[in-house]
RODOGU-471398 format. One record per atom (N, C-alpha, C): residue in one letter; x, y, z. Coordinates in steps of 0.02 Angstrom, whole numbers, plus 50000, padded with zeros to 5 digits. Layout:
AXYZ ...
This chain:
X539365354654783 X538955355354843 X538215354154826 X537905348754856 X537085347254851 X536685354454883 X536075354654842 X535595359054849 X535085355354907 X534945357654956 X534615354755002 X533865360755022 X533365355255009 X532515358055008 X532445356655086 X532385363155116 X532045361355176 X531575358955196 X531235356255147 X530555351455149 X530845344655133 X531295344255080 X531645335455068 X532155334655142 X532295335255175 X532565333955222 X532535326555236 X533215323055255 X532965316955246 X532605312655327 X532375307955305 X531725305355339 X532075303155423 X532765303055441 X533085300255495 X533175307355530 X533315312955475 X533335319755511 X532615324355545 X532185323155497 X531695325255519 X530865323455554 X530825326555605 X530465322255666 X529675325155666 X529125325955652 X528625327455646 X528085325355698 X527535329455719 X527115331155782 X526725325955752 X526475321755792 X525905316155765 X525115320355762 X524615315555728 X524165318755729 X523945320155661 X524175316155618 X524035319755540 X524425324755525 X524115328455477 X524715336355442 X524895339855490 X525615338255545 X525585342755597 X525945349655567 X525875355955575 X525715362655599 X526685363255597 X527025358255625 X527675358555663 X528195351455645 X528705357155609 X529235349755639 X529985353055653 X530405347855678 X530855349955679 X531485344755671 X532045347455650 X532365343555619 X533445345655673 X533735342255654 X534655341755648 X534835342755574 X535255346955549 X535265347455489 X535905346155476 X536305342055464 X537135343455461 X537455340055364 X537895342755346 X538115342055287 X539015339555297 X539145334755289 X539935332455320 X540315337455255 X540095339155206 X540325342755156 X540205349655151 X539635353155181 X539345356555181 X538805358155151 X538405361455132 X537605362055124 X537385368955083 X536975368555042 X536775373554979 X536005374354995 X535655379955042 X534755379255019 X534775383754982 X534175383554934 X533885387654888 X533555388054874 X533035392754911 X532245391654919 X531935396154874 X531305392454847 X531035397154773 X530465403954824 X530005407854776 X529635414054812 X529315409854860 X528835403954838 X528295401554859 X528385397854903 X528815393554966 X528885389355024 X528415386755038 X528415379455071 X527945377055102 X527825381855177 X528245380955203 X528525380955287 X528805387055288 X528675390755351 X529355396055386 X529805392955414 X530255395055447 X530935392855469 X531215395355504 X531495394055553 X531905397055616 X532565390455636 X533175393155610 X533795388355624 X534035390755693 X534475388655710 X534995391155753 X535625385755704 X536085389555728 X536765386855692 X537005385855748 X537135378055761 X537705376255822 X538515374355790 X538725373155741 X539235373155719 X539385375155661 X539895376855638 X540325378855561 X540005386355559 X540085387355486 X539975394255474 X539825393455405 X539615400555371 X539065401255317 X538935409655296 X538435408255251 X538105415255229 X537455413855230 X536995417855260 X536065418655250 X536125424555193 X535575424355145 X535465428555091 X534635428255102 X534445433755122 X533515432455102 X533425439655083 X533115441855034 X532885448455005 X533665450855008 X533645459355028 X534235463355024 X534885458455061 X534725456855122 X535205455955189 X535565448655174 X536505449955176 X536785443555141 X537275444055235 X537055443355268 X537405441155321 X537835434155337 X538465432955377 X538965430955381 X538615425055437 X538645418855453 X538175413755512 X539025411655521 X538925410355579 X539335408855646 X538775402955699 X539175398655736 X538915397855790 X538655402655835 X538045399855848 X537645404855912 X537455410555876 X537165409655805 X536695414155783 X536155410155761 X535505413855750 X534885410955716 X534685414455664 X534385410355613 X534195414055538 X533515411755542 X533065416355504 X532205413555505 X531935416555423 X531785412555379 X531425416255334 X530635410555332 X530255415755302 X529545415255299 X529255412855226 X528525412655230 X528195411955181 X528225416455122 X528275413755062 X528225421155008 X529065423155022 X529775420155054 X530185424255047 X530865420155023 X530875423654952 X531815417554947 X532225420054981 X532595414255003 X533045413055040 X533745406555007 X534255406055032 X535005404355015 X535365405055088 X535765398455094 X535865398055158 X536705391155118 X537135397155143 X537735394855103 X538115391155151 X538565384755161 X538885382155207 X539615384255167 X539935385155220 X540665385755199 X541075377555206 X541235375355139 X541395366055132 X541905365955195 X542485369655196 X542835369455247 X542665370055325 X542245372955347 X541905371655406 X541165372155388 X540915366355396 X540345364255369 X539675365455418 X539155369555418 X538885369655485 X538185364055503 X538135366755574 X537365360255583 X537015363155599 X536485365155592 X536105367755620 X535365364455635 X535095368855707 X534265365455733 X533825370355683 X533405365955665 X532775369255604 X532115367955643 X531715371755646 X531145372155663 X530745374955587 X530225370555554 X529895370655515 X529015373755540 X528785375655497 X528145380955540 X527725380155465 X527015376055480 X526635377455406 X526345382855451 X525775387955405 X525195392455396 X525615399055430 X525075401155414 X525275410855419 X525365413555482 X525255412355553 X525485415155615 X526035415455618 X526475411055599 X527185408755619 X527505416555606 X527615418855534 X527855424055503 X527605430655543 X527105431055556 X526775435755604 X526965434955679 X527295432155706 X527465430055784 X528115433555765 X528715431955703 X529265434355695 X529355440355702 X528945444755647 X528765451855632 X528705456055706 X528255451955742 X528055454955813 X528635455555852 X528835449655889 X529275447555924 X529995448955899 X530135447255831 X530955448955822 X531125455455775 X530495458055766 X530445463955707 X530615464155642 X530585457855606 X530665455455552 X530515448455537 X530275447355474 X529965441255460 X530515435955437 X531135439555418 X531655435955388 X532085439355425 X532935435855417 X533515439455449 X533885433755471 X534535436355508 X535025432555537 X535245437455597 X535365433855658 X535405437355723 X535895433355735 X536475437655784 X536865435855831 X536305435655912 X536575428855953 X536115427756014 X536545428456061 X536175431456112 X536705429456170 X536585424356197 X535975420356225 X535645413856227 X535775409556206 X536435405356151 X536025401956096 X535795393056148 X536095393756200 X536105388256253 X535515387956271 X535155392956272 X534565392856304 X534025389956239 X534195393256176 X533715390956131 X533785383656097 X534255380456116 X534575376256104 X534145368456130 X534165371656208 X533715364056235 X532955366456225 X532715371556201 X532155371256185 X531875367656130 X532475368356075 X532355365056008 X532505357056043 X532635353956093 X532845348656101 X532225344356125 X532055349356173 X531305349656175 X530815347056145 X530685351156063 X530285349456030 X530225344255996 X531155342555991 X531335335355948 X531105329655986 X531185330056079 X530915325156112 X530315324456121 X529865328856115 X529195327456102 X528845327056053 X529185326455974 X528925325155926 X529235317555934 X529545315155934 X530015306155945 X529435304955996 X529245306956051 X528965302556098 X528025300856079 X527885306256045 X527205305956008 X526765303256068 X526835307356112 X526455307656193 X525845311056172 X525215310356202 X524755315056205 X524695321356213 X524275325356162 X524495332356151 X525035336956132 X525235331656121 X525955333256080 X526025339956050 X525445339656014 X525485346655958 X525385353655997 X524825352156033 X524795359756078 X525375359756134 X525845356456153 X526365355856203 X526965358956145 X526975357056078 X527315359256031 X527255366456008 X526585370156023 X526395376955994 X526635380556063 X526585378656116 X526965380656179 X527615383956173 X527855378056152 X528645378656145 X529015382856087 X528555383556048 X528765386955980 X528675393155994 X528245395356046 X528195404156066 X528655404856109 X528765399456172 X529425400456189 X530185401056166 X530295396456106 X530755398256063 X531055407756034 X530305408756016 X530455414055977 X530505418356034 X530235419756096 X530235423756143 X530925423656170 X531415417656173 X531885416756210 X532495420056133 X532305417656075 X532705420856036 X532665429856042 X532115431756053 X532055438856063 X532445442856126 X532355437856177 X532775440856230 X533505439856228 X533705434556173 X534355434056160 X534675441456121 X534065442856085 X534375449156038 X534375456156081 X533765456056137 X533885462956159 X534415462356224 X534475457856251 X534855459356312 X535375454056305 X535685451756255 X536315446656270 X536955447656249 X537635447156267 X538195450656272 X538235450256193 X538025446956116 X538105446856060 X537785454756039 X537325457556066 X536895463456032 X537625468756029 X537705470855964 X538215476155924 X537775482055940 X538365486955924 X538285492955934 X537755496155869 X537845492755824 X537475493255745 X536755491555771 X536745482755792 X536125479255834 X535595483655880 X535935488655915 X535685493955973 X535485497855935 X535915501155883 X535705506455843 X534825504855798 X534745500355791 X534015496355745 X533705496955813 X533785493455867 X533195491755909 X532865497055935 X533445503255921 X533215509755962 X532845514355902 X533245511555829 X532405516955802 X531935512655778 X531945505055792 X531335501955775 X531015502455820 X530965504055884 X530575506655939 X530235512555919 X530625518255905 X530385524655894 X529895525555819 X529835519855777 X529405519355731 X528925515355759 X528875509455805 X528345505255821 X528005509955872 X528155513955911 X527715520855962 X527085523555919 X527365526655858 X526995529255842 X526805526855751 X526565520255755 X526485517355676 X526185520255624 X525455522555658 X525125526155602 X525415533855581 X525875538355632 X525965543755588 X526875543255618 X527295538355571 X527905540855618 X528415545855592 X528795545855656 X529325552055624 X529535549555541 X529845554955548 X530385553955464 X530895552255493 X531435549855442 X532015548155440 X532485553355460 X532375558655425 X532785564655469 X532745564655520 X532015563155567 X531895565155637 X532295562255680 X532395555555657 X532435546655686 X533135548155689 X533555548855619 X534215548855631 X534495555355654 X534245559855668 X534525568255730 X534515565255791 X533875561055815 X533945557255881 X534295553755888 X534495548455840 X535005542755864 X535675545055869 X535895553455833 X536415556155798 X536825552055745 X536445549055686 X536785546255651 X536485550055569 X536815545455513 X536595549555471 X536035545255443 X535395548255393 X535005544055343 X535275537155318 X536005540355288 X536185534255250 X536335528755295 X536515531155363 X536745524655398 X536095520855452 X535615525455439 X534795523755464 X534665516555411 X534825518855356 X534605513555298 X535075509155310 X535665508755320 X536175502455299 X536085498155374 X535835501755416 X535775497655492 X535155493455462 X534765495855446 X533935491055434 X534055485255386 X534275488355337 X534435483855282 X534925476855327 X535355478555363 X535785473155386 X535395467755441 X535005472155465 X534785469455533 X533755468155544 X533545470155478 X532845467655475 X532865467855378 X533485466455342 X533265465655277 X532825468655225 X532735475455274 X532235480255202 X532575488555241 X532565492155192 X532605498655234 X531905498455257 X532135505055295 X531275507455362 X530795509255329 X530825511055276 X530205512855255 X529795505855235 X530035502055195 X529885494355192 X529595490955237 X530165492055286 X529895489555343 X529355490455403 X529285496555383 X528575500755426 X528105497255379 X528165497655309 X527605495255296 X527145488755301 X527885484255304 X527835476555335 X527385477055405 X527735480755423 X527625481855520 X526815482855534 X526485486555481 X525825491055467 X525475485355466 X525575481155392 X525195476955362 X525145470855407 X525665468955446 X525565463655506 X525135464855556 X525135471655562 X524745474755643 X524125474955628 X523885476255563 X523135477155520 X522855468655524 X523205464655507 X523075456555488 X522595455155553 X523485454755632 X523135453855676 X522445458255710 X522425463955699 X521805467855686 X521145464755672 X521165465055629 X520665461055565 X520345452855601 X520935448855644 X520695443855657 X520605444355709 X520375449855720 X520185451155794 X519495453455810 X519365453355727 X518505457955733 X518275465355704 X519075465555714 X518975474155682 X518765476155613 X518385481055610 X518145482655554 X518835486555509 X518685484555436 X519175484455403 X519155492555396 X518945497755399 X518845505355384 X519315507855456 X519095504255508 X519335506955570 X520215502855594 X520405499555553 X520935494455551 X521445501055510 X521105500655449 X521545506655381 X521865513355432 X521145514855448 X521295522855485 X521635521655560 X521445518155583 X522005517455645 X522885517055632 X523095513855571 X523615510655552 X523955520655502 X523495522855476 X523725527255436 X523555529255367 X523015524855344 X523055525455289 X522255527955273 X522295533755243 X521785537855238 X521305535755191 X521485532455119 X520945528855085 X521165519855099 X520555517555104 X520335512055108 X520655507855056 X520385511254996 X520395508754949 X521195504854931 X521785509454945 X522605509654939 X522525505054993 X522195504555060 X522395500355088 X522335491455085 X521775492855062 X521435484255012 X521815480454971 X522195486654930 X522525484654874 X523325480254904 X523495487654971 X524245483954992 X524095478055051 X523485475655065 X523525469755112 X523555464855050 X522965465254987 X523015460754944 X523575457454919 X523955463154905 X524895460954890 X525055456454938 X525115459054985 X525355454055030 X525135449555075 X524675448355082 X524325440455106 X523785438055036 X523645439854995 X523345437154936 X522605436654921 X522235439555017 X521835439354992 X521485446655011 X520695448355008 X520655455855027 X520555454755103 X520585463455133 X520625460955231 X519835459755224 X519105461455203 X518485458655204 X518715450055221 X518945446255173 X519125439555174 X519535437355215 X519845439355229 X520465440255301 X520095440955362 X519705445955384 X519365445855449 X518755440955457 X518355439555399 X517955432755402 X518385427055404 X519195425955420 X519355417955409 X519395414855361 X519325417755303 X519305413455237 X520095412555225 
């Protein structure tokens, strides 16, 4: 089975926004044999598939989920990822490619994780959207690119409403959306895990194995993801970095400098100036 770079994609599959280095592309991905990615820490691009045929495994961080038709997988910048085709039913999937850092941050917001694999109830709906983008990257019409950034928030918005309200959302699926709500209420000081799982009536351990399945980090991870995204957009909003920390939770500054540094690379001072 060939190893396939979602950046080598070959040149008949993949359709790009005119305009110089566009921002966006999107591609048909199909393997008559089936298909091996294996993406290193560092990516060019984020990614958002939908799988319209065969079947597979997504692997990104913890979460090794099972792909079917009429699910979508998305991993980000900074995240390996493995995306296994089964040779015997071989799948195809629509790829939407995403350079720079919003993309990953629209996910986080909108689908509550930067990486993952979702069952949709939609996938028809997200389907001619990606068809969409393929016809207006081929037609290389005027404005192409901002008609393209359109459509790419519609994408992810229509994938979101696939996850909260479409006949695919599991009983497991409900169980995440209902305490990732009850942690996004209250970010800077939230319940505990005890609290979270007495409300849902489930146990800790099965608080953790829902997250892990269905946003790829346990909650605590994931709050912190959740934090450090909400601080970013913060930050590029004007906000002063002291009043960003303490709004979010974090009482020294200093711890907080250090965990944006980890994860966007640079400090939030440099982050809220645009650098």
């Amino acid at each position: 089975m060939d190893d396939l770079d979602h950046s080598a994609i070959r040149r008949e599959e993949l359709h790009r926004f005119p305009g110089g280095p566009a921002p966006f592309s999107v591609a048909t991905v199909q393997r008559a044999g089936g298909f091996h990615v294996r993406r290193a820490r560092r990516p060019h691009n984020s990614s958002l598939a939908l799988v319209t045929a065969g079947r597979g495994w997504f692997a990104c961080g913890a979460a090794a989920i099972a792909l079917r038709p009429g699910m979508a997988y998305a991993s980000s910048l900074g995240s390996p990822m493995e995306v296994r085709c089964d040779p015997y039913d071989p799948m195809t999937v629509r790829l939407l490619m995403v350079s720079g850092d919003d993309f990953p941050h629209m996910l986080a917001r909108e689908l509550g994780a930067r990486d993952g694999a979702w069952p949709l109830g939609n996938p028809g709906e997200c389907l001619r959207l990606y068809d969409l983008l393929r016809d207006e990257a081929r037609e290389a019409r005027p404005l192409a690119g901002r008609v393209a950034a359109a459509l790419v928030q519609a994408l992810v918005l229509t994938v979101r409403r696939g996850l909260d309200c479409g006949p695919a959302v599991s009983g497991s699926r409900d169980t995440f959306l209902r305490a990732r709500a009850l942690l996004e209420v209250a970010t800077a000081t939230p319940p505990s895990l005890a609290a979270i799982s007495a409300r849902l009536g489930i146990t800790t351990m099965h608080l953790n194995r829902v997250f892990r399945r269905h946003a790829g980090l346990p909650p605590a991870a994931w709050l912190r993801e959740r934090r450090l995204d909400l601080a970013a957009a913060r930050l590029r909003d004007g906000t002063a970095v002291a009043t960003v920390a303490e709004s979010l939770g974090w009482s020294d500054p200093y711890a907080f400098s250090r965990a944006f540094r980890r994860r966007f690379g640079v400090p939030p001072s440099r982050w809220r100036g645009g650098e």
